[in-house]
N, C-alpha and C positions, 0 to 999 in steps of 0.2 A: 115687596116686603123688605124692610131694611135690614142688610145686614147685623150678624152679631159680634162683638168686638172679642169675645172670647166664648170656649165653647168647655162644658163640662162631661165628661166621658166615663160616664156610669152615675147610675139614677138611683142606688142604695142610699141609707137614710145620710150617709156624711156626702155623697155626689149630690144628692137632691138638695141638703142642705145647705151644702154651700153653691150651689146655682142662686137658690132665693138669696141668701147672702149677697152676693153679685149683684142681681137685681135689683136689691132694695137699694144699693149703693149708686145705684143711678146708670150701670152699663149694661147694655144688650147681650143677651146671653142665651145661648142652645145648649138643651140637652141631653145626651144621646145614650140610648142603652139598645141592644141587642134584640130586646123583645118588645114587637109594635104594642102589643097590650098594657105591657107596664110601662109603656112612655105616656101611652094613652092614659094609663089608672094617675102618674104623676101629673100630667097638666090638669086632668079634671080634680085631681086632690087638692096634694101642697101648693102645688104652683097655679089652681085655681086663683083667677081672679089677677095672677102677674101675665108679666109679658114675656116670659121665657118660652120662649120655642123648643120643639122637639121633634128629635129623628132617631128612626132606629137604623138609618140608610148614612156610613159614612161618607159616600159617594158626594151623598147629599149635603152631610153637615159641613164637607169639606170648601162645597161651593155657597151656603150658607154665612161661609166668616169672611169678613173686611180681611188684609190681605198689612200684615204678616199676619197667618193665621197662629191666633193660638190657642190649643189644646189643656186643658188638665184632666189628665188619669185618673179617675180616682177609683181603680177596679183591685183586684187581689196580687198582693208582692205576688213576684214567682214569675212563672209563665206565660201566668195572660198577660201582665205587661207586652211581655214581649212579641207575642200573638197578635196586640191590638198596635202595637208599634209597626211591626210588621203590614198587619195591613192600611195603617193608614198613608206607610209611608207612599202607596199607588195613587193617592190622591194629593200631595202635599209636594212645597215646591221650595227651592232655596230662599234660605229667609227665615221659613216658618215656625212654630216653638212649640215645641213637647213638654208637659210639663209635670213629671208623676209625683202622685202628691200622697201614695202609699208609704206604706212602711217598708220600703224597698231593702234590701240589704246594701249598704253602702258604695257595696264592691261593685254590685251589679249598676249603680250610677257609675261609676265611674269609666266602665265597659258601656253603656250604652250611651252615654258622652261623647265615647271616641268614636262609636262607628256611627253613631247621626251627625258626629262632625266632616265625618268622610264622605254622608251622603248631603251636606248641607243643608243641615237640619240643624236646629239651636236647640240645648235640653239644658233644661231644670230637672234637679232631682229635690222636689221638698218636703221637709218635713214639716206635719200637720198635727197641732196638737189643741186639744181641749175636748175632743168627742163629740156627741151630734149638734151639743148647745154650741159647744164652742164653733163649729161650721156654719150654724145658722146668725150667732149674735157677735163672734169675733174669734177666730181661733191667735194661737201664735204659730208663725209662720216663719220657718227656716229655708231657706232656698239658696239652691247654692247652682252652681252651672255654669254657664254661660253668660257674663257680663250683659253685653248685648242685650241678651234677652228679660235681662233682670230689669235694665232700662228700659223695655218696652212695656215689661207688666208692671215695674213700679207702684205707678199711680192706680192698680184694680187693686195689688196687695196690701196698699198701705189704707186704701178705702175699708177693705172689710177687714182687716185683722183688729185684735182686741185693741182696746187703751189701756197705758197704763193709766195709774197712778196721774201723771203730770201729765196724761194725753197725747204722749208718743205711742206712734202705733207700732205694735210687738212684730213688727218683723224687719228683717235688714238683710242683706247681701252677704252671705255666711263666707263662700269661697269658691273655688272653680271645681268641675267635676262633680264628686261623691259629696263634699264638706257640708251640702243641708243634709241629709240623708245622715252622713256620720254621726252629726250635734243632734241629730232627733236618737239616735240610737243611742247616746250619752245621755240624752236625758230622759229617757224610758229607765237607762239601770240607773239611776239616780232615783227615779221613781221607785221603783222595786224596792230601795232600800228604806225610803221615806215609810213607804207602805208595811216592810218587816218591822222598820223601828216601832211605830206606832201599835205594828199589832203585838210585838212583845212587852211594853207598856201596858199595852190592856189584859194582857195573860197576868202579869203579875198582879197587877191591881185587883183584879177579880178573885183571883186563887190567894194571896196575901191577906187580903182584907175582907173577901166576901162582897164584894160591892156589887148590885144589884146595876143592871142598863138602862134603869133611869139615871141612877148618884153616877156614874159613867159620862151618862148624857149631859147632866150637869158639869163633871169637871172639865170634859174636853170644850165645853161651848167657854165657859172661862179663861182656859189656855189659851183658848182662839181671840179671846180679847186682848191678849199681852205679844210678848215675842214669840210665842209658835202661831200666830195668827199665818195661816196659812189653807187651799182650798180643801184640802187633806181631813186639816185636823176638822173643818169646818162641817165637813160630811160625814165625815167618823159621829161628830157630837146628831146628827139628823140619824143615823142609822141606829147608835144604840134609843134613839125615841120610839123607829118605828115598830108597832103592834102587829101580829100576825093576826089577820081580821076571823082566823077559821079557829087559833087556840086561843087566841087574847094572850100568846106570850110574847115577848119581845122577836121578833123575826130574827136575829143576828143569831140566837140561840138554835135555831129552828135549820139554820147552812149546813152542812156537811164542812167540815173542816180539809177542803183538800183543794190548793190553789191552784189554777189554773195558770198558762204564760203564752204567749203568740213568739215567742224569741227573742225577741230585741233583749232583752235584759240580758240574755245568755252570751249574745252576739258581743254585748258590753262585757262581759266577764271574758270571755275567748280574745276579743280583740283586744285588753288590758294584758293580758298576757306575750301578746307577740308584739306590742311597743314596748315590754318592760314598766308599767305604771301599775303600782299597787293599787287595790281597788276592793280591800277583803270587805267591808260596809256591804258595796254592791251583789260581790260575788256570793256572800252570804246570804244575799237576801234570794239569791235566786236558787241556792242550794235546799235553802227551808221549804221551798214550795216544792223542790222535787221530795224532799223527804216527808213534804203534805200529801204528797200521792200515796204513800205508803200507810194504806189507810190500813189495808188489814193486818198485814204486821203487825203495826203499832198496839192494835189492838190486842193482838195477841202475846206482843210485850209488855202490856199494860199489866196483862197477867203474871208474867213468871219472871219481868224484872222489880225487884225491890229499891226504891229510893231513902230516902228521908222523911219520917213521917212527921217533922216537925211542925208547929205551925207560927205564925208572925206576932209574935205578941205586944209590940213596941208601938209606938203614936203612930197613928192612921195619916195624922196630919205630915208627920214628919216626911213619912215615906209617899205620898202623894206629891211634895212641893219638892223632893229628891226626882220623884220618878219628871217629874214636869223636868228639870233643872237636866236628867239625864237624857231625856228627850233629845231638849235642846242641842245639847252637847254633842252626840252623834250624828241630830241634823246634821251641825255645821259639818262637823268630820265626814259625811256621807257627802254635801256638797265639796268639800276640800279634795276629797278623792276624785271627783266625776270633771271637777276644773282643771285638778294635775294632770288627767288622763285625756284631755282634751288641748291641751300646754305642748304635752309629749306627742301626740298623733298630728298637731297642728305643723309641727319640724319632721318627724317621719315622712310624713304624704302630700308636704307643702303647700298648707291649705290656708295659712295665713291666718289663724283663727282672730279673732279681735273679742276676749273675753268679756270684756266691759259690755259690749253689744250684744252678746250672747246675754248674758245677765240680764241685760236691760229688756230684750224681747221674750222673756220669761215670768215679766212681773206682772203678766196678765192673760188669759186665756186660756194657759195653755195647765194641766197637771199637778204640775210641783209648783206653782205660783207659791208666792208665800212674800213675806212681810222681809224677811230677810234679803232676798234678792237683791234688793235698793242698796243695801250694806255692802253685798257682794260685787254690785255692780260701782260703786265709789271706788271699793278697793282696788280693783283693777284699774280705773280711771285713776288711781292715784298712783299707779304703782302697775303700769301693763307689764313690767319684767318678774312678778311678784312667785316664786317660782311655786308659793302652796297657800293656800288662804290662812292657815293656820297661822304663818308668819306677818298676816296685817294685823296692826295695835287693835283694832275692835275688835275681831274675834279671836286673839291671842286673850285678853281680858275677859272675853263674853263666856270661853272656854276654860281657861284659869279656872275664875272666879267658881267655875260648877264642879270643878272636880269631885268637892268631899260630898257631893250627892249622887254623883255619878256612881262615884264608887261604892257608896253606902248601898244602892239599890245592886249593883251586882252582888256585891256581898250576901245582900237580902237573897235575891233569886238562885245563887248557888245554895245557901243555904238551906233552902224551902225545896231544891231541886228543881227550878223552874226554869225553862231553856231561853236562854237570852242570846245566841249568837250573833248575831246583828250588833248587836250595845256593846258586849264582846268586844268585835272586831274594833269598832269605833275606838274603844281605850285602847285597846292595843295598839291600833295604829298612831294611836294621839302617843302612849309610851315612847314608843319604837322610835316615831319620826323625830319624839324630843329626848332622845338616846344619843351622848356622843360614840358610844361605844356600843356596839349588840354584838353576841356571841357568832357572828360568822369567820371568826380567827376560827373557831372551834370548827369550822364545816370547813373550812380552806384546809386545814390539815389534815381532817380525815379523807376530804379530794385528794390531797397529795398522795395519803399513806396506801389507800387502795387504789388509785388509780394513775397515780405519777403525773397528778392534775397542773402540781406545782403552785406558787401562792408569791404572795409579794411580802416586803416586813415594814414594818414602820421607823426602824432605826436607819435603814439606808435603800437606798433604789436598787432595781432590777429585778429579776425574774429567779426565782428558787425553789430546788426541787431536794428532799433529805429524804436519806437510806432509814426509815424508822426503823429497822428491827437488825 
């Protein structure tokens, strides 16, 4: 039997997926899972009728692959990584390539880098995105690691990952070490935030105006024909369509309002903090969904807090072409954020990031795809020293030009009492970062005055400490 040129390592629906992936791309491929049954139930299933082999025997699969062998992961971040690391290294020989293709914790690529380098082993750590379609029909594909070995799977990765646009395929060579792993972990909180924006958008809109998840379904499919056209907005407009086939109500009505997260987004908030990159978009978005959990509370505050019981009386129209314009606006500011923080970890961890190419392998398969990307991704190619996106001319203008909507709709939503922090953060930060001056004179002296913190002045150089009292 002929060997197979790469070997998939876990048979769940994104490892099964992306084997046929593989497959269909024209390379020989085994698939290996733990239990003979369920390798059994996948070849007579999905991979009916392909030519993907399967083992639930590493032993096996290891003498099964053409030579450098190579491996992808694709079982649960954590432990079993390291479990199945562990034991395949009994079968694996100098050369060969590991390739985890979870949602690993960054760190832990970077750690499991060095000591497969020590055992002459070559590792990728990458990141995978677009979910089971995207594994089956093109995901985007962040890989970072080992050069070497980037050159050897090249031509399987650039075979199955998405197209954009122009028919570049969305993946590239991120960095050494942890740096695919990182950028996937950027653009999970980058996610988060898209996903807060959008849902605070449709808080207001519904509770302001009344609008009904068809008229919803309506405005967001329109959005998606202009500049938030993006895969987001595009399934948002599918979800308020669908019917619950048991009440005939709208399904989105019918959810329990309390968000779930796997980490990454948090991961993105805690690692913003210990490079120093502000990040409040992101980090907001992942505070809402912890304060989504607090369902019963809420509830119980629904009762004995009083708000505003006013309600929106002003053009419908107005505040829908606001709320679209404020949308917009925090996109960008949520991309602006997740690019600075990727700017700044790129020099911390020396990962060499290449923005423009992060962009560019985003504009399809994976998430956050979106219309905008192509914009983001020129910027950078015009400008890789560009220290915040907010300062390229297109979306200096793009964000300008929306203010008096942006701000109309928060104004609207504090009024009415309706929670926006996410939209929030975004003006703030848009404020702040076009602030020559913000009140941290005022926090530098009260460091000084209680703690002998000391401070600097503006009129002359050196270090200064004053007896306040």
């Amino acid at each position: 039997m002929k060997k197979a040129v790469i070997a998939v390592a876990g048979i769940g629906v994104m490892g099964g997926n992306l084997a046929r992936n593989i497959e269909r791309n024209g390379f020989p491929v085994i698939s290996y899972g733990r239990n003979p049954d369920k390798v059994r139930a996948f070849l007579e299933g999905p991979a009916a009728g392909t030519t993907i082999q399967g083992t639930s025997s590493l032993e096996e699969l290891a003498a099964m692959l053409e030579k450098p062998r190579r491996i992808i992961l694709l079982v649960t971040a954590g432990g079993a990584v390291d479990d199945i690391i562990k034991n395949l290294k009994l079968y694996l020989e100098t050369g060969d390539i590991l390739i985890d293709g979870g949602n690993s914790h960054f760190m832990d690529s970077e750690r499991r880098s060095q000591e497969l380098a020590t055992a002459g082993l070559r590792f990728v750590g990458m990141g995978v995105s677009g979910g089971e379609t995207g594994a089956l029909w093109g995901p985007s594909l962040m890989p970072g690691g080992s050069w070497e070995a980037w050159e050897s799977l090249a031509p399987i990765l650039r075979a199955i990952a998405a197209k954009a646009p122009d028919g570049e395929p969305c993946v590239a060579y991120i960095g050494p070490r942890g740096a695919g792993h990182y950028v996937k972990m950027v653009h999970n909180g980058i996610e988060y935030g898209d996903m807060q924006l959008i849902a605070e958008v449709y808080d207001l809109l519904q509770r302001a105006l009344g609008l009904q998840a068809s008229e919803l379904a309506e405005i967001f499919a329109e959005w998606n024909e202009g500049i938030l056209q993006s895969y987001l907005i595009e399934i948002t407009a599918d979800i308020f369509r669908k019917i619950d086939p048991d009440t005939g109500k709208p399904l989105v009505e019918l959810i329990l309002d309390e968000a779930e997260q796997k980490g990454t987004g948090k991961w993105t908030s805690q690692n913003a903090l210990d490079v120093g990159a502000p990040v409040p978009t992101l980090s907001l978005a992942v505070e809402s969904r912890i304060l989504s959990s607090l369902k019963a509370e809420r509830v119980q505050a629904a009762r004995l807090l009083r708000g505003p019981q006013t309600r929106y009386h002003g053009s419908a129209k107005r505040l829908i072409e606001a709320a679209r314009d404020a949308l917009y606006a925090s996109k960008v500011v949520s991309y602006a954020q997740g690019m600075a923080l990727l700017r700044m970890a790129s020099n911390e961890y020396g990962y060499n990031l290449k923005l423009d190419e992060i962009a560019a392998i985003w504009r399809a398969g994976c998430i956050i795809r979106a219309a905008l990307l192509g914009d983001i991704m020129n910027a950078y190619r015009s400008n890789p020293a560009l220290p915040n996106l907010l300062l390229d001319p297109t979306f200096r203008h793009a964000v300008e030009s929306r203010q008096a909507g942006w701000r109309f709709v928060l104004q609207t939503a504090i009024g009415l009492g309706v929670p926006m922090p996410a939209t929030a953060a975004s003006l703030a930060y848009f404020d702040a970062y076009r602030s020559a001056r913000l009140p941290a004179n005022l926090t530098q002296a009260q460091r000084d005055y209680f703690g002998a913190h000391t401070y600097r002045r503006i009129d002359r150089e050196g270090i200064f400490h004053t007896e306040w009292e």
